[in-house]
Every structure is written in C-alpha cells, then in structure tokens.
C-alpha positions in Angstrom: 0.0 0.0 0.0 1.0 3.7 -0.6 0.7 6.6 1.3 0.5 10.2 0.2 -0.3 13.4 1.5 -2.3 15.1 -0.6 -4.1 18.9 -0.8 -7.7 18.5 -1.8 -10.2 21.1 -3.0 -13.0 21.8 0.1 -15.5 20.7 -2.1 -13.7 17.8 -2.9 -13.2 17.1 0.6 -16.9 17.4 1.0 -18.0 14.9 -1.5 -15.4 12.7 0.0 -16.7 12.8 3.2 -20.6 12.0 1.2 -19.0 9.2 -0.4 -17.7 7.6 2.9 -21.1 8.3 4.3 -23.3 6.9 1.9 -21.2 3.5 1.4 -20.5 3.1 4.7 -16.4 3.5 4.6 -13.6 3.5 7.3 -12.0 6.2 6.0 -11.5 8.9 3.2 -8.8 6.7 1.6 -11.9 3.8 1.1 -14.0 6.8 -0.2 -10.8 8.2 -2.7 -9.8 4.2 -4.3 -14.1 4.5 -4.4 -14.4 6.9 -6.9 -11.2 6.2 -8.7 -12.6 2.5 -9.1 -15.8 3.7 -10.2 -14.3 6.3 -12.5 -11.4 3.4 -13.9 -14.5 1.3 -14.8 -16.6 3.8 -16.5 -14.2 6.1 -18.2 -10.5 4.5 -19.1 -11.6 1.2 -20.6 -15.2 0.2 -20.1 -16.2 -3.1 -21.1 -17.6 -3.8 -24.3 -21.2 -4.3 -23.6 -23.4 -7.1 -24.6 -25.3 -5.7 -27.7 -22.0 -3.6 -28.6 -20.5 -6.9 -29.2 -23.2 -8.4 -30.9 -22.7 -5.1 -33.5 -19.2 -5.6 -33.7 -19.5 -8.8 -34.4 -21.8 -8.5 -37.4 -19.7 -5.3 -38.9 -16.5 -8.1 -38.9 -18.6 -10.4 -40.7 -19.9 -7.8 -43.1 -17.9 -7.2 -46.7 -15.3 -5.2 -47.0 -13.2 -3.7 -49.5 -9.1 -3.5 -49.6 -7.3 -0.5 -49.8 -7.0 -0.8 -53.4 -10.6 -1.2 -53.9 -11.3 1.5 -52.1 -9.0 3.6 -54.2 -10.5 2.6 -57.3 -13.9 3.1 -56.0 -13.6 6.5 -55.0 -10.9 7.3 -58.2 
C-alpha cells in the first residue's frame, strides 16, 4: 500500500466525506480508491457491452473492401 499526502479542493473534501457516508467506509482513503474505481470502470476502458459486441460482431462479418478497392472506387 501507498501513502501520500495530498491537498484537496473543500469541495472535494466534502463529497469525499458524502462518499464515505453513503457506502459506509472506514476512512477517506476507502471513499478516494471508491471513486477512482468507479471512475477506472466507466471512463479508461469500459467493457464492451453485450449488444455492442453483438454489433461488432456482425460489422466483422460484413464485406469489406481493400485498400486498393477502395482507391479505385472512390478514383
């Protein structure tokens, strides 16, 4: 584990202190690795969700042209 000390915003420290109160946490540092979970999941690499795939999946089966096709298509 790491420690730091860190300078917060009030209003940071405020919704902070909401966070821990809401979930039910020890501590701010529960409330801080909290958000930065919740914000990690939603935000830096979500996962693909279930009809998303199902897309995806269909646009890889779909046709496709090559480069050169392409060129001569739109030359």
């Amino acid at each position: 584990m790491v420690q730091a000390v860190i300078n917060i915003e009030e209003h940071t420290n405020r919704v902070l202190n909401i966070v821990k109160a809401k979930f039910g946490l020890k501590d701010k540092s529960e409330a801080i690795n909290l958000v930065v979970n919740e914000y990690e999941q939603s935000a830096l690499e979500p996962e693909l969700r279930p009809e998303y795939k199902v897309k995806l999946a269909k646009i890889m089966k779909g046709k496709h042209l090559s480069r050169e096709q392409l060129e001569k298509e739109v030359a």
